[in-house]
VEXDREN-2710 file (C-alpha; in Angstrom, 1 decimal):
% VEXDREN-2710
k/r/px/py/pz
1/UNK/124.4/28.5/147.5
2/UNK/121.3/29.7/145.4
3/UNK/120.9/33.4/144.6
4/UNK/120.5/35.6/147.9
5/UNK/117.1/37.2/148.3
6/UNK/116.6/40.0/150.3
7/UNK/112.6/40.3/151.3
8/UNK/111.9/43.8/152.5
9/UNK/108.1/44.3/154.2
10/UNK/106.0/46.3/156.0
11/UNK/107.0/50.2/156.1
12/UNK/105.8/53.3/157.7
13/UNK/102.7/53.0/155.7
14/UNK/98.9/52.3/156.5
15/UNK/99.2/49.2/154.3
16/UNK/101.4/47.8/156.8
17/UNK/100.2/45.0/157.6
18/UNK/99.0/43.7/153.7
19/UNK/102.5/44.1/153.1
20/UNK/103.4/41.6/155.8
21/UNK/100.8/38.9/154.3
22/UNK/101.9/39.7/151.1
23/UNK/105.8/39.2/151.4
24/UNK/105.4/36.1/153.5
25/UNK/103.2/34.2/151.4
26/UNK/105.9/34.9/149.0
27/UNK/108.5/33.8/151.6
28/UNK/107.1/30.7/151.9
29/UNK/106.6/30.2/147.8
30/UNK/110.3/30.1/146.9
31/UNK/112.0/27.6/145.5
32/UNK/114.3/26.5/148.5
33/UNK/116.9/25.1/145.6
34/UNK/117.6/28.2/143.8
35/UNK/116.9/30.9/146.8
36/UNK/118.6/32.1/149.5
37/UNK/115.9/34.3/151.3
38/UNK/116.6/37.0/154.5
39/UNK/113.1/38.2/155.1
40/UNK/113.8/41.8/156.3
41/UNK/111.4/43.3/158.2
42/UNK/110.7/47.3/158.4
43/UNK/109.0/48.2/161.3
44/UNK/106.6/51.6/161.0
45/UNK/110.0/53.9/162.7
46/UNK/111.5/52.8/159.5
47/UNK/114.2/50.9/161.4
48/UNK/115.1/46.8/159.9
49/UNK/114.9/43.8/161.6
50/UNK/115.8/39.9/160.8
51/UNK/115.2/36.4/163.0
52/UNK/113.8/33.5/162.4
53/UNK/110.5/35.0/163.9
54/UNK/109.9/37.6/161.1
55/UNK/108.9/35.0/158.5
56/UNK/106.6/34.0/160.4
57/UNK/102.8/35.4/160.3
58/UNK/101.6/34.5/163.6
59/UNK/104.3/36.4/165.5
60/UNK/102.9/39.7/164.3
61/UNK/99.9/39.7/166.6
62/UNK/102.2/41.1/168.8
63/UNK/104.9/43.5/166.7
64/UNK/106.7/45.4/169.9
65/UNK/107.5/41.0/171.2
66/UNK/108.3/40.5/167.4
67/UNK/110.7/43.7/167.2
68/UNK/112.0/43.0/171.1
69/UNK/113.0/39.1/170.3
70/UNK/114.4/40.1/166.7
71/UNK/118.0/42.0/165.4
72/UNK/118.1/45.3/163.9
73/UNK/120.1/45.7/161.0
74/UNK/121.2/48.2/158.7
75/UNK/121.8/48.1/154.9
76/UNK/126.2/48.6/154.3
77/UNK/127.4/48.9/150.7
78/UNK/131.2/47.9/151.0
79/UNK/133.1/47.0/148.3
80/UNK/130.6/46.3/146.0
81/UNK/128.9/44.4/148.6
82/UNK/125.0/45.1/149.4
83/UNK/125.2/43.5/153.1
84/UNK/122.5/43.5/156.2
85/UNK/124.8/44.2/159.5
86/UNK/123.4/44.6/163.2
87/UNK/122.7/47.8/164.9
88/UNK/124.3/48.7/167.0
89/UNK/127.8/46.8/165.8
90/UNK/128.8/44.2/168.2
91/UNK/132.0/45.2/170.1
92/UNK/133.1/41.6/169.8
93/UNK/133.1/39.9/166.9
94/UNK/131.5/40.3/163.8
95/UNK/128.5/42.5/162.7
96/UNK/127.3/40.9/159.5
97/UNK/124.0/39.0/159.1
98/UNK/124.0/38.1/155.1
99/UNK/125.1/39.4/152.1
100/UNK/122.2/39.9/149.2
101/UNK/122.6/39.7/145.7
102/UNK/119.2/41.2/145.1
103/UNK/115.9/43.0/147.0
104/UNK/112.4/41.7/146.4
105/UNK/110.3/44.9/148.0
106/UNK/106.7/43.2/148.6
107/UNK/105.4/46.6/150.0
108/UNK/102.4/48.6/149.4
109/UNK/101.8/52.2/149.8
110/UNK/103.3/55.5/150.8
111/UNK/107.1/56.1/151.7
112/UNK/107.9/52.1/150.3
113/UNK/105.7/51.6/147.2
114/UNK/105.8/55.2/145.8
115/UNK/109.7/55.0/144.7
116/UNK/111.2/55.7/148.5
117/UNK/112.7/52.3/149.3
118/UNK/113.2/52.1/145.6
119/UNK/115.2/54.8/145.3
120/UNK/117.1/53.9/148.5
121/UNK/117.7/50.7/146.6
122/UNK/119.1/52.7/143.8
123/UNK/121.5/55.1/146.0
124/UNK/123.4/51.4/147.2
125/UNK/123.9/50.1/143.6
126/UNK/121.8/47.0/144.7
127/UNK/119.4/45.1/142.6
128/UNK/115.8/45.0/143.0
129/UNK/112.8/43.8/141.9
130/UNK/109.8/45.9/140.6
131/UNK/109.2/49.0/138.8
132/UNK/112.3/51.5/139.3
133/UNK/111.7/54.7/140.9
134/UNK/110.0/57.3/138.4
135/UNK/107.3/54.1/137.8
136/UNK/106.8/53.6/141.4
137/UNK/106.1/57.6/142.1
138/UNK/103.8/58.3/139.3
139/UNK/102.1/54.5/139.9
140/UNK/101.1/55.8/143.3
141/UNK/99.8/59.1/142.8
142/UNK/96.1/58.6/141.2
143/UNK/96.2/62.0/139.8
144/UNK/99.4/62.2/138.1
145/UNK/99.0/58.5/136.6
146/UNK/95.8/59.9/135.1
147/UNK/97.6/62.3/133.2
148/UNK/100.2/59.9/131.9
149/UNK/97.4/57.2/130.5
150/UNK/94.9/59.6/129.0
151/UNK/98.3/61.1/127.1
152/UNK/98.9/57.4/125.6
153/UNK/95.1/57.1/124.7
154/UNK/93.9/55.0/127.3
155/UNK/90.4/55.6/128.8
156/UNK/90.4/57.3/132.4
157/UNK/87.6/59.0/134.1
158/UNK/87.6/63.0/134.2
159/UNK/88.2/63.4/138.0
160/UNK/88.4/66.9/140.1
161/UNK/92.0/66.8/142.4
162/UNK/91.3/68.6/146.0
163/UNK/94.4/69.8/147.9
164/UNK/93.7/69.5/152.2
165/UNK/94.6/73.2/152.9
166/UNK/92.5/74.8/149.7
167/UNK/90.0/72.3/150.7
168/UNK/90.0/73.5/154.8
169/UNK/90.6/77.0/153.6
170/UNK/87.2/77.3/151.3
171/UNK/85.3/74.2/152.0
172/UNK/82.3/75.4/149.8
173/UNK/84.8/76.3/146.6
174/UNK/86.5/73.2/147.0
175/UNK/82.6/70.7/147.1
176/UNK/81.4/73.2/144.5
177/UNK/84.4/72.5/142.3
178/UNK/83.5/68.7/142.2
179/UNK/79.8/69.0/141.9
180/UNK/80.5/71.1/138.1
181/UNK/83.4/68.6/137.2
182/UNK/82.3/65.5/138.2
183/UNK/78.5/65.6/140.1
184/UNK/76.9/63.2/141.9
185/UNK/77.2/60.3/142.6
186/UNK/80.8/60.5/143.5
187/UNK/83.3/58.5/144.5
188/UNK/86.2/60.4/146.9
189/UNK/89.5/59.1/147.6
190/UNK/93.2/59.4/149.0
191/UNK/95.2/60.2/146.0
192/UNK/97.9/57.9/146.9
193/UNK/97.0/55.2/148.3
194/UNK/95.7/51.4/147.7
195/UNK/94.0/48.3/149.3
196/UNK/90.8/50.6/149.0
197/UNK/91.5/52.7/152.3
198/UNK/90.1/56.1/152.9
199/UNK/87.4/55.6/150.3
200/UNK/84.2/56.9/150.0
201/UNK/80.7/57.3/147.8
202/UNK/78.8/60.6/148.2
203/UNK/75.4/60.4/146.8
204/UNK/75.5/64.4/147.9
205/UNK/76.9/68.0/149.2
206/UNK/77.0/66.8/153.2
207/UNK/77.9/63.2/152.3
208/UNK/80.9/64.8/150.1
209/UNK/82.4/66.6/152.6
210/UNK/82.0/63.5/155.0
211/UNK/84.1/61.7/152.1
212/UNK/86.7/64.7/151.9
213/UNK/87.1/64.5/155.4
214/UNK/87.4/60.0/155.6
215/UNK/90.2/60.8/153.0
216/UNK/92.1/63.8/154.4
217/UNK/92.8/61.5/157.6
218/UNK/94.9/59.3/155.4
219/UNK/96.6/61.8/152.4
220/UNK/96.7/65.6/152.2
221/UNK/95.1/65.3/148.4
222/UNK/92.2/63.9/147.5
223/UNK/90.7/62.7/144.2
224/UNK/87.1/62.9/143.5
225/UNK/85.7/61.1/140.6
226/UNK/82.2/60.5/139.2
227/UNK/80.8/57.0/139.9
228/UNK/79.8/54.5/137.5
229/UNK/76.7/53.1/137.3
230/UNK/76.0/49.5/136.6
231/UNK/79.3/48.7/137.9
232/UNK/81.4/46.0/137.2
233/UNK/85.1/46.1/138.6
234/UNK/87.7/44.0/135.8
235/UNK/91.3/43.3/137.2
236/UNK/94.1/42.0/135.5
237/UNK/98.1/42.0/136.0
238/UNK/101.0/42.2/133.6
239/UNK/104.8/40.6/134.3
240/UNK/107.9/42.0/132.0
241/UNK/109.5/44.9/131.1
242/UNK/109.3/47.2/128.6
243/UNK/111.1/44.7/126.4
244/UNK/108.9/42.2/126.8
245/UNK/105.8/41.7/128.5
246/UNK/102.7/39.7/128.9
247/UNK/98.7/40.0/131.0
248/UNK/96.9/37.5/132.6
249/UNK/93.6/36.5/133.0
250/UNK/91.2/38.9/133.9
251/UNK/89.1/38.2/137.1
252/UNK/86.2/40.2/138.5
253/UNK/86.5/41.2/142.4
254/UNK/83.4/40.4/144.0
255/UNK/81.9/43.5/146.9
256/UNK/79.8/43.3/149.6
257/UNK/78.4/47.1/148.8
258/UNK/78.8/49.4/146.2
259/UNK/82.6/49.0/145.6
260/UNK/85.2/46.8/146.7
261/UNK/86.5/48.0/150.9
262/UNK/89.3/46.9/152.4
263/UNK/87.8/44.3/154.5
264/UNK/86.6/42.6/150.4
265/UNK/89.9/42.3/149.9
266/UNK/91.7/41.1/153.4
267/UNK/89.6/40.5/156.3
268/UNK/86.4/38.4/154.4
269/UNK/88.3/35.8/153.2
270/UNK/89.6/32.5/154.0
271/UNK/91.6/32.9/157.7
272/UNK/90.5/36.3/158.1
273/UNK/92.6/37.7/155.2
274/UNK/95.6/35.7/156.1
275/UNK/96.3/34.6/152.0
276/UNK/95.7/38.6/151.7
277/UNK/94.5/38.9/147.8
278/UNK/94.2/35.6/147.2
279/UNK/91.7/34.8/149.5
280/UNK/89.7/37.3/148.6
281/UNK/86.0/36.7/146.6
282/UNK/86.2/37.0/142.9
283/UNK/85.1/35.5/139.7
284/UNK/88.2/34.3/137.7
285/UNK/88.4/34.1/134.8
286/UNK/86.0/37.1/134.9
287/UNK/82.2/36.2/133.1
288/UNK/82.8/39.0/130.1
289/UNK/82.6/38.6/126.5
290/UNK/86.1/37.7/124.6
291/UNK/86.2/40.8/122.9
292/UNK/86.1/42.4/126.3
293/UNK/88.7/40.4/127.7
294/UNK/91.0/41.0/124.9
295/UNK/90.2/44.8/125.0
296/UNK/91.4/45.2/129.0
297/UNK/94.2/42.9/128.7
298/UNK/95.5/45.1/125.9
299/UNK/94.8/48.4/127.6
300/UNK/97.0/46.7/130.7
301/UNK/99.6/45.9/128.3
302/UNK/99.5/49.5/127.1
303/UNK/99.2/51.2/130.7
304/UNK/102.1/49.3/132.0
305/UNK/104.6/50.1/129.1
306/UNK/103.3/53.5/129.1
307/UNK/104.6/54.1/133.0
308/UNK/108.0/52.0/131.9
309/UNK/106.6/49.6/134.6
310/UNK/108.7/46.2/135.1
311/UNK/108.1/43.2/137.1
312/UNK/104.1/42.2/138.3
313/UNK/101.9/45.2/138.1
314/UNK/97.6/44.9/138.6
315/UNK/95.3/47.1/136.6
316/UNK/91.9/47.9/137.9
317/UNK/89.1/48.4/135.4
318/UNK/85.7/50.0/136.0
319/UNK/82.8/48.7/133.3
320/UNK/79.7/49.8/133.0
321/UNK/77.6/46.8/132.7
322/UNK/74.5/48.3/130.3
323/UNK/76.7/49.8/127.8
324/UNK/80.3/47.6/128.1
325/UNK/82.1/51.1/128.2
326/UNK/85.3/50.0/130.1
327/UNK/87.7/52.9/131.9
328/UNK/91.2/52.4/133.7
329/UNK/90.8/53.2/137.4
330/UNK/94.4/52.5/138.3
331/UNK/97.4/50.7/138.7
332/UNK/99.2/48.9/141.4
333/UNK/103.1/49.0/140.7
334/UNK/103.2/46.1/143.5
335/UNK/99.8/43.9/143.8
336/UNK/98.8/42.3/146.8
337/UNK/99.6/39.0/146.9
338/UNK/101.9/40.0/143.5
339/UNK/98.6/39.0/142.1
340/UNK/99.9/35.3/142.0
341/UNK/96.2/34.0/141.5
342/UNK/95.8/35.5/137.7
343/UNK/98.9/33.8/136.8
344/UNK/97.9/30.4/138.3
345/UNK/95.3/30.1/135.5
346/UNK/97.5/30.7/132.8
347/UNK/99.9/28.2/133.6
348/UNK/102.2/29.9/135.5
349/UNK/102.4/28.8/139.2
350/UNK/103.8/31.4/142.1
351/UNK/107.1/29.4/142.4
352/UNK/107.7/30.7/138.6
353/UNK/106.1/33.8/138.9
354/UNK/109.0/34.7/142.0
355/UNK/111.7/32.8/139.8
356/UNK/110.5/35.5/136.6
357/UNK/110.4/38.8/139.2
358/UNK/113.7/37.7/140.4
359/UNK/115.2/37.7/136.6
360/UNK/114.2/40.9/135.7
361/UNK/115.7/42.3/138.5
362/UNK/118.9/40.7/137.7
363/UNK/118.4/41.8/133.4
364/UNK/118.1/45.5/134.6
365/UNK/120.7/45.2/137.1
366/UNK/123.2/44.1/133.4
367/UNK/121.9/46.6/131.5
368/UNK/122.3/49.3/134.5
369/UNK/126.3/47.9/134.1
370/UNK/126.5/49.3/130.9
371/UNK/125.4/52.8/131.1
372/UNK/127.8/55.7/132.5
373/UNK/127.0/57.5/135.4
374/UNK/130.2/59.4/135.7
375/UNK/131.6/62.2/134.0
376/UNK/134.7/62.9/134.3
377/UNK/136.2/66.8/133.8
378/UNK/138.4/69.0/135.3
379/UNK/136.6/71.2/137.4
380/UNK/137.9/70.8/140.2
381/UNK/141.4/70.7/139.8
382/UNK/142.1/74.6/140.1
383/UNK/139.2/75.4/142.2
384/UNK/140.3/78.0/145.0
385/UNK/138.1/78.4/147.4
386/UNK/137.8/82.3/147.5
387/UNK/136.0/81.1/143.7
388/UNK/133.4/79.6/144.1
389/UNK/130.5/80.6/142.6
390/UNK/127.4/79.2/141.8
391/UNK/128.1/76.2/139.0
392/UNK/124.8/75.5/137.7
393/UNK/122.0/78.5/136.2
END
């Protein structure tokens, strides 16, 4: 028996369904030899289900058939065990579906990719692969990763954060706060989310609020930034730890318009989007100058030690063509795809890059092992309680 993969997908999140393309092309890359893999998938309730039909992506054009033919499960820790059992338990017989040694979350996007299902992970003791749960938080939220890289030296844009009730409470403040710190053009957006949803360009006062409005439908803070001209958009991953780690080749995502949408990166390509990221349209490696290549593959290197990020991360990159001036825009703690197509030309295929993820996860589950999490004291031993009082000021 190989190690025991649990792949969790999918998620009460609007990137839903780039999750599912995501963790199944991964389903299908693994290395049948080593890995035992239990695709796992989370519907949008949040409830768990496994079946032969969850690994496969044609049964999701119809999700309520694909929930309806499947088993719901729930995660039990028991006896040091991280198991899947059905819901509800069988009366007769027994309840368990498989046991996993560790989880592989290929999710994107609120309540899974922001450190939810990581720190769920982290409440059962299991394993998992990715950035822990402070990484995956501050990796989500635009804003506050922002903060972090311009702290460590990296170049970010200056950007204006708009919270939805000051916003619909003083719409006029809230637009003329943007125009003094960032102008026009601007580019408006969900402050935590990916895959290029809820984004907008506003070329002026209506078409701002238009933007604040698109973004508001998907996030109750928005980020407003100014947009470069001459745009050229650079991407380019890093795999390790803080340890050790190590970028690929850069690409350059190819638009339609004025910035990369949602339908660039999933519905344009090859199938309709069905390879997700990979199908997508994009010069690799990217047509810049060496120096330039060297520069963002650095600043990755430096971003993604700076969050304490492990496993695949993909930093985005705005350049401006005329002058070469190059900016982070963000990263993305779990990549579509896992970004498997800037690894390919460095000599690493997918099969390794899942074998690599899957290592890390187990590293930081030893070193986990030898750090204390109990205290032990007396506290409690004469406690009465008439007593108590309150313990902590």
């Amino acid at each position: 028996m190989g190690i025991r993969v649990g792949v969790f997908f999918g998620g009460r999140s609007v990137e839903h369904e780039v999750s599912i393309i995501s963790a199944i092309q991964a389903i299908n890359a693994f290395d049948a030899s080593k890995y035992d893999v239990t695709p796992v998938y989370c519907a949008r309730d949040g409830s768990m289900y496994v079946g032969e039909r969850v690994a496969r992506i044609e049964e999701y054009r119809d999700i309520p058939l694909l929930v309806k033919r499947s088993k719901r499960v729930v995660c039990v820790r028991d006896a040091g065990r991280f198991t899947l059992s059905y819901y509800p338990a069988r009366r007769l017989g027994s309840s368990f579906h498989a046991e996993i040694d560790v989880a592989f979350p290929i999710v994107h996007g609120t309540n899974v990719e922001d450190g939810a299902l990581q720190g769920f992970f982290r409440t059962l003791g299991v394993p998992f692969v990715g950035p822990d749960v402070t990484a995956s938080a501050v990796g989500m939220d635009k804003y506050v990763q922002k903060v972090v890289f311009r702290d460590n030296g990296i170049p970010v844009l200056d950007c204006c954060r708009v919270f939805v009730k000051d916003y619909f409470a003083d719409a006029d403040a809230a637009v003329g706060e943007i125009e003094r710190a960032v102008g026009y053009p601007a580019i408006v957006k969900p402050a935590n989310l990916g895959s290029s949803i809820g984004i907008k360009v506003a070329q002026d006062a209506r078409a701002l609020r238009e933007a604040l409005d698109y973004a508001f439908q998907y996030s109750d803070t928005a980020l407003a930034e100014r947009a470069v001209q001459n745009l050229r958009e650079i991407n380019c991953a890093v795999l390790g730890d803080q340890e050790s780690a190590e970028a690929s080749e850069c690409e350059e995502p190819i638009s339609a318009d004025e910035m990369l949408t949602y339908e660039d990166k999933y519905v344009s390509g090859e199938k309709g989007g069905a390879k997700g990221m990979g199908s997508a349209r994009r010069v690799l490696p990217a047509d810049i100058p060496q120096e330039t290549r060297e520069k963002v593959r650095g600043l990755a290197l430096k971003a993604f030690r700076a969050l304490c990020c492990a496993g695949v991360a993909r930093l985005d990159f705005l350049m401006d063509a005329s002058s070469g001036e190059v900016w982070l825009n963000e990263i993305n703690t779990i990549p579509g795809s896992l970004s498997f197509y800037l690894w390919e030309p460095v000599g690493l295929p997918y099969r390794d890059l899942l074998d690599r993820l899957v290592s890390l996860a187990l590293k930081r589950s030893r070193e986990d092992a030898a750090i204390d999490y109990s205290f032990e004291t007396n506290i409690l031993t004469n406690l009465r309680p008439g007593n108590l009082k309150a313990a902590k000021r």
